[in-house]
C-alpha positions in Angstrom: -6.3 14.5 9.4 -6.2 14.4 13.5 -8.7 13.4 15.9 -7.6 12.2 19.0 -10.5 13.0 20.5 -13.6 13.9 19.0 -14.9 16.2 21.8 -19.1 16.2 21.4 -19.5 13.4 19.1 -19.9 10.9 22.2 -22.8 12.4 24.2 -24.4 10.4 27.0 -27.3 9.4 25.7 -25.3 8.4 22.1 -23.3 5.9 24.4 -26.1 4.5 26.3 -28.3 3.5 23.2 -25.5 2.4 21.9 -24.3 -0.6 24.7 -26.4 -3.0 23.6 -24.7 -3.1 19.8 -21.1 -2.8 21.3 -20.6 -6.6 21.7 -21.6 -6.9 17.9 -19.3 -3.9 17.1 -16.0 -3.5 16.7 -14.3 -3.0 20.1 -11.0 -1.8 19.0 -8.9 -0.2 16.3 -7.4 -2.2 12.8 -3.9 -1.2 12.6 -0.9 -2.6 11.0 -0.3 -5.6 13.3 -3.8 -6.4 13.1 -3.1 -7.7 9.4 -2.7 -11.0 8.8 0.0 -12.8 6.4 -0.6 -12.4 2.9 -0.5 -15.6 0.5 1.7 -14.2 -2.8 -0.2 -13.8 -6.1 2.0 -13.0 -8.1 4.8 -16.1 -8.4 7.4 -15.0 -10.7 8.7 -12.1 -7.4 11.4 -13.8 -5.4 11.3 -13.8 -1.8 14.0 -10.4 -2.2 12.1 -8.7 -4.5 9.0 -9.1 -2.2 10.8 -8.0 1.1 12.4 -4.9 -1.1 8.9 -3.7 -2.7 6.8 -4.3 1.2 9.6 -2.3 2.7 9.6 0.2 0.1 5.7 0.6 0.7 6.4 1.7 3.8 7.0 5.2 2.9 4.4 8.1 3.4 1.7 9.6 1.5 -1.0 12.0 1.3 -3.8 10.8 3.4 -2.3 7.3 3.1 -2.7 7.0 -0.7 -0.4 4.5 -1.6 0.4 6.6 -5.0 2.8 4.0 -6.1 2.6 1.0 -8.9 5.3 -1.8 -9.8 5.4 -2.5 -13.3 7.1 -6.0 -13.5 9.2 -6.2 -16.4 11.7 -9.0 -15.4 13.5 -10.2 -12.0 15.4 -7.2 -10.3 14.1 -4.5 -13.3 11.2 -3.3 -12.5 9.7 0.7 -13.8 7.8 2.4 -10.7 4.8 4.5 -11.8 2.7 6.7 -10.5 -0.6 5.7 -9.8 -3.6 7.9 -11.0 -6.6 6.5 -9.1 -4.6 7.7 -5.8 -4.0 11.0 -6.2 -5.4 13.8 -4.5 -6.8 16.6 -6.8 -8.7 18.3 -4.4 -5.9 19.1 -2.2 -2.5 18.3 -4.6 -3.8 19.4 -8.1 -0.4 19.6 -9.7 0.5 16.6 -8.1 3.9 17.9 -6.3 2.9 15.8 -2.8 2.1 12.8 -5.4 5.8 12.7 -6.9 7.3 13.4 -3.0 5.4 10.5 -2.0 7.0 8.7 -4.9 10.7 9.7 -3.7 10.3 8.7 -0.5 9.0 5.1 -1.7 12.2 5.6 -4.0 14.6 5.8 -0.9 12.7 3.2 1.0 13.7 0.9 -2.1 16.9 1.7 -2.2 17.7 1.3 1.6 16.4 -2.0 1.5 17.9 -2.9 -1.4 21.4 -2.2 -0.2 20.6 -4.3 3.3 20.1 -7.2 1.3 23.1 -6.8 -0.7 22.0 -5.0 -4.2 22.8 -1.7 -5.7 19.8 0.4 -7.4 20.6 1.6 -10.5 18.1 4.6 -10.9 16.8 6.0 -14.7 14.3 9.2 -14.4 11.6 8.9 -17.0 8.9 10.7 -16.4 9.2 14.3 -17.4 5.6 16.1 -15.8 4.5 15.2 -12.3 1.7 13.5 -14.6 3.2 11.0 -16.2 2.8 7.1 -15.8 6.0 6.1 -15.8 8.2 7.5 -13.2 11.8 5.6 -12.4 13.9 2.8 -13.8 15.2 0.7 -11.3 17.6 -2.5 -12.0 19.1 -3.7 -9.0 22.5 -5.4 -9.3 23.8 -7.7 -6.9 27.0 -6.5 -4.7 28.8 -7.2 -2.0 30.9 -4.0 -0.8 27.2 -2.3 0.4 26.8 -0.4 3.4 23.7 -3.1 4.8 21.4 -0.5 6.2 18.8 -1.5 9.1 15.7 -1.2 7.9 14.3 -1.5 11.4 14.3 1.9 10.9 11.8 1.8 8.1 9.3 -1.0 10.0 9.2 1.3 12.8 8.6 4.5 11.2 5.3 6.4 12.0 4.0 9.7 12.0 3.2 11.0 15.5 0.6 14.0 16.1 -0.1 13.9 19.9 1.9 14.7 22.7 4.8 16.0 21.4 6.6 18.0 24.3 7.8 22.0 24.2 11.1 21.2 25.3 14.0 22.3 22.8 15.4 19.9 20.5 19.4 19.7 21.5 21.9 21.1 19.5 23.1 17.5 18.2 20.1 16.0 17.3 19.3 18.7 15.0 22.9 18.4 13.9 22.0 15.1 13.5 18.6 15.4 11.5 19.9 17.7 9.2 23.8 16.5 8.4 24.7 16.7 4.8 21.5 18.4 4.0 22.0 22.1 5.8 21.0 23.7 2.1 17.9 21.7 1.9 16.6 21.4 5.2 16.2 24.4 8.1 15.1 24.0 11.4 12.7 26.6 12.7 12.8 26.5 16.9 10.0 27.4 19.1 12.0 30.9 19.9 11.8 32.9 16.7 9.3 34.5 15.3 9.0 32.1 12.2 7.6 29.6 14.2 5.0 31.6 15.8 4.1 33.0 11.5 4.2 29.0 10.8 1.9 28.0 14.1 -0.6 30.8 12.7 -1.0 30.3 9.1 -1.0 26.3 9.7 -4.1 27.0 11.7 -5.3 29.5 9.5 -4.9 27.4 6.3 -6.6 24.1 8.4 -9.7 26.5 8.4 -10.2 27.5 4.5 -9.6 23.6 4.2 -11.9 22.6 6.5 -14.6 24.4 4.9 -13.6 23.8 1.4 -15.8 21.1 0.5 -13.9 19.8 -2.4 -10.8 19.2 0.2 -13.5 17.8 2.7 -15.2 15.9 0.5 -11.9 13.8 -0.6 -10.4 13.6 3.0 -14.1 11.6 3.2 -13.2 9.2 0.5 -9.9 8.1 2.1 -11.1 7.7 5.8 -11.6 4.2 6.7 -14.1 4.6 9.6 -14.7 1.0 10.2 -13.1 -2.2 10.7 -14.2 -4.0 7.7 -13.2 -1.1 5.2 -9.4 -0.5 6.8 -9.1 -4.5 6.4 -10.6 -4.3 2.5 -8.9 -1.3 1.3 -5.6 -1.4 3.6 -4.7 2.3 2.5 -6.2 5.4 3.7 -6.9 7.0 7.8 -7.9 4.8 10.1 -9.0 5.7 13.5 -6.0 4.3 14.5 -4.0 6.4 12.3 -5.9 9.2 13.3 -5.4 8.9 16.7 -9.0 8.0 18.0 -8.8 5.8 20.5 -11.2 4.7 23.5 -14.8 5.4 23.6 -14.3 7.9 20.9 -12.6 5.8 18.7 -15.6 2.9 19.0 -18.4 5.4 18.1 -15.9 6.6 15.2 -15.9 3.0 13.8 -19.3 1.9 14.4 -21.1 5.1 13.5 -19.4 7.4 11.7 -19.4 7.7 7.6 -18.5 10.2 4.7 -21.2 12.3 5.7 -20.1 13.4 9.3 -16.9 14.4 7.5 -19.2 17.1 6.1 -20.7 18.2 8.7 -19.8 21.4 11.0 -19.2 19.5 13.7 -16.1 17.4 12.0 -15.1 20.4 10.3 -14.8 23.0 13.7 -13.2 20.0 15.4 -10.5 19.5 13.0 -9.5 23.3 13.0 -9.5 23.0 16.9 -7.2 20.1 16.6 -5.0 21.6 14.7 -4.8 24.5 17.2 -3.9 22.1 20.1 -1.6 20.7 17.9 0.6 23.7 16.8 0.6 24.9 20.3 2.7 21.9 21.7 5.5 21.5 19.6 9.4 22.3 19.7 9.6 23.5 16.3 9.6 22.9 12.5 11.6 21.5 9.9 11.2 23.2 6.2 12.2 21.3 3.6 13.3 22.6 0.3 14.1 21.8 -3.2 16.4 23.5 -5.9 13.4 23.5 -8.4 9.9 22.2 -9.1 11.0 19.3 -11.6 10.3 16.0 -11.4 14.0 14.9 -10.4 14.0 17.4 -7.6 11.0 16.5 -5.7 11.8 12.9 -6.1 14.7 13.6 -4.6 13.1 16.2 -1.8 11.1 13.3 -1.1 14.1 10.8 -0.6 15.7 14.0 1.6 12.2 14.0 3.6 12.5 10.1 4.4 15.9 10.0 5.5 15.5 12.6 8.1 12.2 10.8 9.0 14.5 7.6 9.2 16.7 9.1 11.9 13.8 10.9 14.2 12.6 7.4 16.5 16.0 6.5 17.7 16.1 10.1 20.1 12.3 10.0 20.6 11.7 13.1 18.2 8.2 12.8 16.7 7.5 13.9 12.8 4.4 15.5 11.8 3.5 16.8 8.0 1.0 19.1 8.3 0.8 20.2 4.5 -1.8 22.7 4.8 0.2 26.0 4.1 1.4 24.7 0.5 -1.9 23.5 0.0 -4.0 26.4 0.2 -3.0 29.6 -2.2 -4.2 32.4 -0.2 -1.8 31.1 2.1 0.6 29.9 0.4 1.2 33.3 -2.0 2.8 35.4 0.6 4.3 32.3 2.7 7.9 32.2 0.7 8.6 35.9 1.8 7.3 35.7 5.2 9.8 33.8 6.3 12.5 34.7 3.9 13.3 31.3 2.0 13.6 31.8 -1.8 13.7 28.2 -2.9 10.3 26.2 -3.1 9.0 24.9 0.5 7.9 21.4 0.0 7.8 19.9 3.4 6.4 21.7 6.7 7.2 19.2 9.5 6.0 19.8 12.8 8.3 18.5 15.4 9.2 17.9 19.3 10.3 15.3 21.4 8.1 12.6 22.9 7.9 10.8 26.3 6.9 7.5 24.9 7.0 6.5 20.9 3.6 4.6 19.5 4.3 1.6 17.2 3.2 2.1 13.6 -0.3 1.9 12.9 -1.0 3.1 9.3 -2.2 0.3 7.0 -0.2 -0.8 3.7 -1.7 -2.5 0.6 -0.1 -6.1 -0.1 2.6 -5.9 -2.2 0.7 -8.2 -5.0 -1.8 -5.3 -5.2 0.7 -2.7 -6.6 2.5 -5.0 -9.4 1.2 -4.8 -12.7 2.3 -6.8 -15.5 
């Protein structure tokens, strides 16, 4: 969901009423390096096992869900499961995006695993995109690993405003999609596909918009004010979302679940999502051999390590899901653009002048481990 500006919600007279609250208010946006230190719960993790399990938490999900659990079942064996109160049914009823978000925790995990010197030894348990139990991991310590930077992962973050229209060069696409040309495409601004792709994203952000099941559950993950992004630490934030400014102050002081139903939110979304699709280079499709559980975990492992590589050459990533969310659009979208294997990532994409610093909240790592 993106609102970088939320044109008509801050009227004149809305403002001036409001001044006299503002120094009570809060003045500007909670984001990630607002958050403060945790103090560790749970005492039997070692320091390596804590910096493994925040980096992995890193990865990203559906509105910010978080779908991910630890279960604890000695040092350096742990069983990630999927977490049922996080998932989206609304929007995601099979729960495809769920077990994506899952393998892109999964490569998180094992990047940061390698930097510090361990090997992930991987077992697939779960068999249905509903199941509790997901992965096996045991890591193993060795010392013949590639140590991978996981700068990379810290400064990961989706972008959704101002991407530029300029073409992407030859050898970053090269670069985005090495070893992976069966998996991933690249759809530039030129072709046809990506004019088909700009229209149905927009036409699919509308029958969302005004679904209110889909609206209704976008409303139960935005964090409009301070105090709620700071309790819950999952979900979009205004800072997520791109309010910023005057906007972004009425948004946090003001605004609540039920604006989200309103017209107003609804129209502006769908208008957003026009600017948006208008200002892009093009879009990477990402595909999967099948619609198991092993192959979206590892679509979603695929998706993170291109979204790994994108900061370095000031390319920005954007999901916008819509299309594979909505059926009327989704039923016809396969042979449109002449792709036979299951679509399971639509990335908008494009070059930016200056890259933001993460802002998406994460959940301590305590409050994902269960015994």
């Amino acid at each position: 969901m993106n609102r970088r500006r939320f044109l008509g919600i801050t009227g004149g007279s809305a403002v001036v009423a409001c001044a006299t609250y503002y120094a009570y208010s809060d003045k500007s946006n909670f984001v990630r390096a607002s958050l403060k230190p945790d103090t560790p719960v749970i005492t039997e993790l070692t320091t390596d096992e804590r910096h493994i399990l925040f980096l992995a938490s890193l990865a990203p999900s559906g509105h910010n869900t978080q779908p991910w659990l630890i279960k604890y079942m000695e040092p350096l064996h742990w069983i990630i499961c999927n977490d049922k109160t996080k998932w989206l049914t609304a929007v995601d009823p099979a729960q495809r995006e769920t077990i994506l978000s899952i393998g892109a925790f999964i490569q998180n995990l094992e990047y940061a695993a390698n930097n510090l010197g361990y090997r992930c030894q991987f077992s697939l348990l779960a068999n249905t995109n509903q199941d509790e139990k997901v992965m096996e991991v045991k890591l193993i310590r060795s010392g013949n690993l590639f140590r991978y930077d996981t700068r990379t992962i810290i400064q990961r973050r989706t972008v959704r405003s101002n991407m530029l229209s300029e073409a992407l060069k030859t050898e970053d696409v090269r670069l985005l999609m090495a070893n992976e040309p069966d998996f991933i495409r690249f759809v530039p601004r030129t072709t046809k596909a990506y004019h088909y792709l700009n229209e149905q994203t927009i036409e699919a952000n509308k029958i969302q918009s005004y679904r209110n099941a889909a609206q209704k559950e976008l409303a139960d993950w935005i964090r409009f004010s301070n105090k709620d992004a700071e309790k819950y630490r999952d979900g979009l934030t205004p800072g997520s979302m791109e309010i910023e400014g005057i906007s972004g102050w009425v948004v946090r002081n003001f605004y609540g679940k039920t604006n989200v139903m309103g017209n107003s939110f609804r129209d502006q979304n769908i208008k957003q999502a026009e600017q948006q699709v208008a200002s892009s280079a093009g879009w990477f499709l990402i595909t999967s051999k099948d619609a198991s559980v092993k192959s979206l975990i590892e679509t979603g492992q695929r998706m993170q390590r291109l979204f790994l590589k994108v900061r370095d050459k000031n390319i920005a990533i954007h999901p916008m899901t819509q299309i594979l969310e909505e059926p009327a659009i989704h039923q016809n979208f396969n042979s449109a653009i002449g792709i036979n294997e299951p679509v399971q990532f639509i990335l908008r994409t494009g070059y930016v002048k200056n890259y933001p610093e993460p802002v998406s909240l994460r959940r301590p790592v305590d409050w994902f481990i269960c015994p």
